[in-house]
Every structure is written in structure tokens, then in C-alpha cells.
C-alpha positions in Angstrom: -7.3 -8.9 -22.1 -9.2 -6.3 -20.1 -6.7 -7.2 -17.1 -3.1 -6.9 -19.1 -4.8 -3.3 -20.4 -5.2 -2.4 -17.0 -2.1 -3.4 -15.2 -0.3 -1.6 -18.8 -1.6 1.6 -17.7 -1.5 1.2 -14.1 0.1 4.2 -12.4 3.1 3.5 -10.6 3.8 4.7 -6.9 5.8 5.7 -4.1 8.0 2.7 -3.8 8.0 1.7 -7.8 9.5 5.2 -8.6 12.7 4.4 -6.0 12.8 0.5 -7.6 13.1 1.8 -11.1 15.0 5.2 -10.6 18.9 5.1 -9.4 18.3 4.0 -5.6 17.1 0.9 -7.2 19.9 0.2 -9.4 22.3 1.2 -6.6 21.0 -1.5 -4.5 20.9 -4.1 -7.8 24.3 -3.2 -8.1 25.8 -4.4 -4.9 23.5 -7.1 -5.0 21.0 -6.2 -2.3 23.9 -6.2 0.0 22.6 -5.3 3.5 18.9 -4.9 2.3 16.7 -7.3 3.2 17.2 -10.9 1.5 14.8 -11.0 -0.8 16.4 -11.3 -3.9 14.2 -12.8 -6.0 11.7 -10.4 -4.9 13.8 -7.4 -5.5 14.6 -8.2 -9.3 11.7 -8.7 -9.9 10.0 -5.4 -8.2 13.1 -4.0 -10.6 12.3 -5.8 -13.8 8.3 -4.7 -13.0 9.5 -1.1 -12.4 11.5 -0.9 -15.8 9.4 -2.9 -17.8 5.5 -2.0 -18.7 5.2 -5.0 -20.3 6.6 -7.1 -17.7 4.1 -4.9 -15.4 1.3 -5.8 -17.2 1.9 -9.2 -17.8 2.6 -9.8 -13.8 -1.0 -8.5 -13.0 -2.3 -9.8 -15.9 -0.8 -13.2 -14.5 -0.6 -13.1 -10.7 -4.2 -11.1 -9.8 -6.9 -14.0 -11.2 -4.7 -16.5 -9.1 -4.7 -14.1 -5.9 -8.5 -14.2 -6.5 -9.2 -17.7 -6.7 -7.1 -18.2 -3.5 -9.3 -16.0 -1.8 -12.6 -17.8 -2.8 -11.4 -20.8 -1.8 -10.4 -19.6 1.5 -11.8 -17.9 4.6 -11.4 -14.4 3.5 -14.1 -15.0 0.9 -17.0 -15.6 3.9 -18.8 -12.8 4.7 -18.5 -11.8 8.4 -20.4 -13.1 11.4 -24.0 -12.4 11.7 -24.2 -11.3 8.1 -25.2 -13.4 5.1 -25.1 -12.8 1.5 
């Protein structure tokens, strides 16, 4: 609950405020033509930028899971010669 509070009143930043102002929409208009391919990626960083709720949700979704990858992988290990 903490976590959907937080990502709710996360700020957004440099790139959020050209996704969700008109350069965004421009590009959603002509359907990321000559952009970069990633469309699913694109609505989504659109849907994110217009929706709080959406916002919130994502991180409240998406950061446990990038956390839990992490631990169970090698960036979780402390680095050579130290130990916890």
C-alpha cells in the first residue's frame, strides 16, 4: 500500500513531461512513425504519463518484481573481497 502511495506522488521528470504533453501525442498520433519501434513501450510511457493511477499502479506492480529479480541474481552479491 505504502508502494502505490509512493509511486501516486512520484514526481514526474524530464522525459514524462514530453510523453504526456503535446510532443507525445504528436508522436501517438502518427503512430510512432519514424521513432523507435517500441510501441508497446511508448503507450504505455503515454498511458503512465496521463494517468496517476496507472502510474501508481505500474510501480506499485512492476518494482517488487524488479527486486526479487535482483535477489535472485548476481547483482544482489556483494562485490569481491567484501562480505556482508
Amino acid at each position: 500500500m505504502v508502494l502505490c502511495l509512493t509511486g501516486y506522488f512520484v514526481p514526474y521528470v524530464h522525459d514524462d513531461w514530453a510523453w504526456g504533453g503535446s510532443l507525445g501525442l504528436e508522436r501517438l498520433a502518427n503512430f510512432f512513425q519514424d521513432y523507435n519501434g517500441r510501441y508497446l513501450g511508448n503507450l504505455l510511457v503515454i498511458a503512465g504519463t496521463h494517468s496517476r493511477l496507472f502510474k501508481a499502479l505500474s510501480i506499485c506492480c512492476c518494482l517488487p518484481s524488479c527486486f526479487s529479480v535482483c535477489r535472485g541474481s548476481s547483482c544482489g552479491s556483494p562485490l569481491p573481497g567484501f562480505q556482508r
